[in-house]
N, C-alpha and C positions, 0 to 999 in steps of 0.2 A: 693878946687875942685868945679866946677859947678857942676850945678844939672845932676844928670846918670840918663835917662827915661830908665825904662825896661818895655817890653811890654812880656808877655806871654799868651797863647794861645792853645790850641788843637782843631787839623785841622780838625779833624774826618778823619779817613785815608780812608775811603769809596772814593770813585772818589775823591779824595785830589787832583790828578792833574789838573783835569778838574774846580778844584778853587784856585788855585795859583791867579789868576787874581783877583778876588773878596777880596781873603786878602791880595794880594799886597795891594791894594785900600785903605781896612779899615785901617792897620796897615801905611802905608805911610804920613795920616792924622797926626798922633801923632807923625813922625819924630822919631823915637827911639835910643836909642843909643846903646841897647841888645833885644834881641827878644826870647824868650824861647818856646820852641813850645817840643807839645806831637802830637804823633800818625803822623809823619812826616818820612822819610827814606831820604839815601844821597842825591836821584835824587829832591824831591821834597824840600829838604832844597836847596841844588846849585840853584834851579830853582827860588824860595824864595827871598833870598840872590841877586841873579841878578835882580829880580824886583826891589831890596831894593837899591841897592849898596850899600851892605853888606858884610863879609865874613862871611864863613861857617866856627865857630869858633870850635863846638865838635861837631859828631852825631856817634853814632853806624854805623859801617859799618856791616848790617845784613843785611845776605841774604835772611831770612826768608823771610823777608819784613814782620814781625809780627805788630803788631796793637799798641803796648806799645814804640814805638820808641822816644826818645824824643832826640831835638838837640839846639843847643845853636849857634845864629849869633852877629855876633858884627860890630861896624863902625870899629874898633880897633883891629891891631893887636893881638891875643891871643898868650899867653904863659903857659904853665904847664897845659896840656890840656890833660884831662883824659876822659876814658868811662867805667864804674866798672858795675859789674854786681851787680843784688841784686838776691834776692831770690823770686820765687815763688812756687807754686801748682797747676798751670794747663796747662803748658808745653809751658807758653809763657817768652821769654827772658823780663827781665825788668832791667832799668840802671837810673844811675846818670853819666851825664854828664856835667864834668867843664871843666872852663877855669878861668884864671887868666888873668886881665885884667888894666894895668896901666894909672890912670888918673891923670891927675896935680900931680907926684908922688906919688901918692896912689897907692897901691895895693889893688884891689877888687877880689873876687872870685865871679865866677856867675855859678849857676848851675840849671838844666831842669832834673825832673824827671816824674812819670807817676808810680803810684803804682797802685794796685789790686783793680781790680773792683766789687762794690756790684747791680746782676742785679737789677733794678727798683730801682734807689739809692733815687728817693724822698720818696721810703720808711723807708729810717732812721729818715726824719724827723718828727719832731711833729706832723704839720699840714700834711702832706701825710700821716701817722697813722692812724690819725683821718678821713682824705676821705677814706682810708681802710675799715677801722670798720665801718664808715655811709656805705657804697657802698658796703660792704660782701664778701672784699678782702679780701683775706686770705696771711697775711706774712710771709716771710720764714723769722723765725727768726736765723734758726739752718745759713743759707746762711750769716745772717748780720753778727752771730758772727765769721764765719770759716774767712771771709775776712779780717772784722776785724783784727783777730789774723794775718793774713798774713802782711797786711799793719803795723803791731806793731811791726813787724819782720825788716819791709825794712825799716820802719824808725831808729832804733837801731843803722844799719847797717851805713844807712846814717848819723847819728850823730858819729857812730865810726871813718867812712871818713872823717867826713869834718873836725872834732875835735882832733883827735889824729894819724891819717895817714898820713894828707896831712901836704904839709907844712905851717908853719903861715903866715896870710896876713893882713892886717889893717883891711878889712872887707869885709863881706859875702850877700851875695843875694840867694837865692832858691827859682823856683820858679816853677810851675808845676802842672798838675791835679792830685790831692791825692788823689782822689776819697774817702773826707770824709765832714763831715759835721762840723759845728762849735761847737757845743754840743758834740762831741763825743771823747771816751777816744784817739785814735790817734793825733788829736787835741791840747788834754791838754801836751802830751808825747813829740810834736814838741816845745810847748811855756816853757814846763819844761825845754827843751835840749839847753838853752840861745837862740832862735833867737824867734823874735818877728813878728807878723800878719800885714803886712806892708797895707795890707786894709781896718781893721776895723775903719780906719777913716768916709769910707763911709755908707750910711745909709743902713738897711737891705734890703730892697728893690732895691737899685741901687747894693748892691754886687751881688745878682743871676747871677751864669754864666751861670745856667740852664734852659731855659723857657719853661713851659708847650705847648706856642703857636708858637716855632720853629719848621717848619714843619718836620725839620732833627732830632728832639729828637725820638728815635725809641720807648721811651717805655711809653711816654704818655697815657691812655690811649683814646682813637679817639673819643669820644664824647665831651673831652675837649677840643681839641685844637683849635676850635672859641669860647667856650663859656669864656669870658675874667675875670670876678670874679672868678669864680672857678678854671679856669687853673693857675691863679695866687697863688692859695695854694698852689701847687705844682712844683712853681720854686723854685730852688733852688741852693745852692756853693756849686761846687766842686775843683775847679781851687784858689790860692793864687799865694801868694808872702810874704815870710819872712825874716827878716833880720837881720843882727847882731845888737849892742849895739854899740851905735858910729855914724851910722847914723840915720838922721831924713828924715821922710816923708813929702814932700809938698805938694802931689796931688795923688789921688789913686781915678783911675774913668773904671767902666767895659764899654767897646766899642765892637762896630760890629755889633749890633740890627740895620735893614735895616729902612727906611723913606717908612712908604706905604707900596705898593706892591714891594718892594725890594728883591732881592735873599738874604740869610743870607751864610756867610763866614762859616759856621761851624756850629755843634749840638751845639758845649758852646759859650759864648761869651768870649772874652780877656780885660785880666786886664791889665792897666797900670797905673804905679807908678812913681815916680818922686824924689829920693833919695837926698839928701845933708849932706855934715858931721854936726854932729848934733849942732857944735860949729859955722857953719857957717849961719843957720836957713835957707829963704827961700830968698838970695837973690842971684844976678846974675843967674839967671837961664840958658841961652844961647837955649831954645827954645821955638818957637812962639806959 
């Protein structure tokens, strides 16, 4: 098998249409060959997908048009193409969506989700803690752990799916904004569940999907976002990619931070990865 680039991403579904354009752009650069996007709906994935010349391989058909919408595109044909719901607590729809997707006779499964959110989530981290308590922030901790528990929920769920419901494939990709941190028990409950952090190749600082100085982050707080040392404590991952056992990683690089005074595609940035069977290592790649 050549190398499969997966590119995943959340849109911010805020005017999402009114930036179709902008992440056509980013995401085109990397040439992809799956695309996993959160906070997305059918019209803006179709709309997506044609910038890309792509197909719309899974997305929720919700009418809500709720904010947790995640969808999966591909260059490829998809087959065994599901949309399951998970579970939440504050009356918004959340899902896992796959597809099954055959390359040089492999079977891969690729799937896009979007679990439950903790408001002001660079307060789970260490370093956002600590600008807390320097700054006389007060954190909800009763908030970090109710989500928690929620996201411990839908991940369960999703390892029930992918492990014992669906049917077997050679190997698996997931990938989507978890809305958790690397440090945190949801974290260790995915790397327990056999699939592996298809990013931690890259350095801590180049993983942040989150950056204090994106104008689109809403919960910054606004004294930081030109001051560049200090907003810098406060980026942070929220957004992966994990994988099964069987393949290897060649290349895991987060994209879409503008040059200058550039528009940004989104509140996160997008990660993309670069997969090969792990018996084949990192050669013939097939993209530039």
């Amino acid at each position: 098998m050549s190398t499969l680039r997966v590119v995943t991403w959340n849109v911010l579904h805020t005017n999402r249409h009114q930036r179709v354009g902008l992440l056509a752009a980013a995401v085109a650069t990397r040439r992809p060959d799956v695309v996993l996007l959160q906070e997305s709906n059918p019209r803006h994935a179709e709309d997506l997908a044609a910038e890309l010349g792509m197909h719309v391989a899974a997305v929720p058909d919700d009418a809500a048009d709720l904010v947790s919408v995640p969808a999966v595109l591909s260059t490829r044909e998809p087959s065994e193409v599901r949309v399951d719901c998970l579970a939440g607590d504050d009356g918004r729809n959340y899902y896992l969506t796959t597809a099954v997707l055959e390359v040089d006779s492999t079977r891969i499964r690729v799937g896009s989700t979007h679990l439950r959110h903790t408001p002001s989530a660079w307060q789970m981290t260490e370093t956002g803690r600590r600008f807390a308590r320097d700054s006389g922030i007060r954190i909800d901790f009763g908030a970090i752990e109710a989500t928690t528990a929620v996201r411990l929920r839908q991940l369960a769920e999703i390892g029930d799916l992918l492990h014992r419901k669906m049917e077997p494939v050679d190997h698996e990709i997931l990938g989507g904004d978890f809305n958790l941190v690397p440090d945190s028990p949801e974290y260790a409950a995915i790397i327990e569940d056999r699939l592996r952090d298809s990013g931690n190749g890259a350095t801590a600082a180049a993983r942040a999907t989150v950056l204090a100085r994106n104008p689109l982050v809403g919960d910054t707080p606004a004294h930081l976002r030109s001051d560049g040392p200090a907003a810098r404590a406060l980026d942070y991952t929220l957004d992966y990619q994990f994988h099964s056992s069987g393949m290897e990683v060649v290349c895991a690089e987060v994209i879409g931070e503008p040059d200058g005074e550039g528009a940004w595609p989104s509140d996160h940035l997008g990660l993309s990865v670069d997969y090969t069977p792990a018996d084949r290592g990192a050669s013939g790649t097939g993209h530039g």
